[in-house]
C-alpha positions in Angstrom: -69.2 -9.1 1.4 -67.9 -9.6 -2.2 -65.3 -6.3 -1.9 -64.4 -7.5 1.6 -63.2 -11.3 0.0 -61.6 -9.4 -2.9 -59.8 -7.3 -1.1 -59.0 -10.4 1.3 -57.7 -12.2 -1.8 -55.7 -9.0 -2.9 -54.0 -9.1 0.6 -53.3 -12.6 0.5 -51.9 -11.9 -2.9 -49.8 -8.9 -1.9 -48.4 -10.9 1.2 -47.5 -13.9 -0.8 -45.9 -11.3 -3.4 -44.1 -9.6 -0.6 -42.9 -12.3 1.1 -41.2 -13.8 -2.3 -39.8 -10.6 -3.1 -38.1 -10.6 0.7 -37.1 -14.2 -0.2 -35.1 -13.2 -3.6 -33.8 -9.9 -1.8 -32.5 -11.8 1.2 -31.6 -14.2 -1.3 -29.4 -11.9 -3.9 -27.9 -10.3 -0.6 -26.6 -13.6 0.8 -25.1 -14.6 -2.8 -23.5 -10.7 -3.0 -22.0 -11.8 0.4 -20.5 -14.7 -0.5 -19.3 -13.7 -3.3 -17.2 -10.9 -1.3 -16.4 -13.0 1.0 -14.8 -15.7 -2.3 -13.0 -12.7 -3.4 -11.5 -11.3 0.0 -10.2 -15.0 0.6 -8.8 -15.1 -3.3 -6.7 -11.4 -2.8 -5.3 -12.5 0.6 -4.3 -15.8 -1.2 -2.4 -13.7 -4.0 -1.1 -11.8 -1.6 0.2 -14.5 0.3 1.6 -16.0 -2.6 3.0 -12.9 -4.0 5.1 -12.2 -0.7 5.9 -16.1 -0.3 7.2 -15.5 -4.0 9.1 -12.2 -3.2 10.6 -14.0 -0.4 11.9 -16.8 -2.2 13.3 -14.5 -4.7 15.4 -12.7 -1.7 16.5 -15.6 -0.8 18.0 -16.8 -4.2 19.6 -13.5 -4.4 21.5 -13.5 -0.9 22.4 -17.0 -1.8 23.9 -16.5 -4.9 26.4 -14.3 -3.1 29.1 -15.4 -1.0 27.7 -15.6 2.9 31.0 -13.9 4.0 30.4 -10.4 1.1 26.4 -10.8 2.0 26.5 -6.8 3.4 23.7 -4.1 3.9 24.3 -3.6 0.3 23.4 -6.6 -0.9 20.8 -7.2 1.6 19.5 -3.8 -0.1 19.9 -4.8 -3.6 17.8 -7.9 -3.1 15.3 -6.2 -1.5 14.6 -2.9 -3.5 16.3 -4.1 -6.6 15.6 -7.8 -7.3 14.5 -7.3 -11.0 16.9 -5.6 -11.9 19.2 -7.8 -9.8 17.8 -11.3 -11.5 17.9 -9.8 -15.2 21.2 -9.2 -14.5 22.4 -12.1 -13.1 20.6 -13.9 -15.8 22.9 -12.2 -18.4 26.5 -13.8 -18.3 27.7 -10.9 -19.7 26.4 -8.3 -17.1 27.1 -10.7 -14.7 30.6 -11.0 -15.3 31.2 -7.1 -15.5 32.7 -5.0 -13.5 32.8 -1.3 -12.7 36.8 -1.0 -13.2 36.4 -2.9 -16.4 33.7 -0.5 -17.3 36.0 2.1 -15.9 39.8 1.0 -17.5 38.8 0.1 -21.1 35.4 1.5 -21.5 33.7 -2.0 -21.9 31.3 -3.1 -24.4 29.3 -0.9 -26.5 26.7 1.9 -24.7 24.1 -0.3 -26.7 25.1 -3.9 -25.5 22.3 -5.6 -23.5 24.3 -6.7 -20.7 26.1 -3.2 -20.2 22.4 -1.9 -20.5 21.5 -4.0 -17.9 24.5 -3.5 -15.4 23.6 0.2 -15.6 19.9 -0.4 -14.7 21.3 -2.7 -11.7 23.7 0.0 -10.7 21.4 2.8 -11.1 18.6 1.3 -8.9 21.6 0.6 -6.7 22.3 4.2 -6.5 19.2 5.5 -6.1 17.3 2.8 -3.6 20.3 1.5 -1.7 22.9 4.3 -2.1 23.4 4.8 1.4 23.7 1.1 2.1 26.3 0.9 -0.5 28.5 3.9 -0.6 28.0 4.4 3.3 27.3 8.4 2.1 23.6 9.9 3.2 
């Protein structure tokens, strides 16, 4: 009779062990959950706050142009090249520039920060809207 209570108590033991392991699995696997779950909600928020910010930025763009010259090129240009667009137009003197001025009288130095600038707008022009812009595939 003595092994058989031992080995009762060692059962009871091992159940009670168990059964508090199983709690802090079941435990640890809720709390990974949630924790996924707290994450999945926080990227769908930056994503929705990253396109409600793109969007805005569009919007700024097509309104700082005239509604009668808003074409598919500058639909385009605030789509595929608002950065380039925006550090542009935050430069009065890339702003103000012109291809025929670049054209007639050369325009300010290669090294200028707004001529540097109009080119990066122009060549992300070229390259992403091209089509929309020249009307040439």
């Amino acid at each position: 009779m003595p092994s058989q209570k031992s080995s009762i108590k060692e059962i009871v033991i091992n159940v009670l062990i168990l059964a508090v392991a199983g709690g802090i699995l079941a435990w640890r696997v809720n709390d990974c959950k949630q924790k996924e779950k707290e994450a999945a909600e926080r990227v769908t928020e930056a994503k929705e706050a990253a396109e409600k910010t793109r969007q805005h930025r569009e919007k700024n763009c097509l309104e700082s142009v005239a509604e009668a010259d808003r074409n598919d090129c500058i639909k385009c240009t605030c789509s595929s090249c608002i950065d380039a667009y925006e550090s542009c137009y935050a430069d009065k003197n890339c702003r103000t520039m012109s291809l025929d001025t670049l054209l007639k009288d050369g325009g300010p130095p290669a090294d200028d920060p707004g001529r540097i600038r109009f080119e990066n707008r122009a060549s992300c022009m070229l390259e992403k809207c091209g089509e929309a812009c020249t009307g040439k595939k």
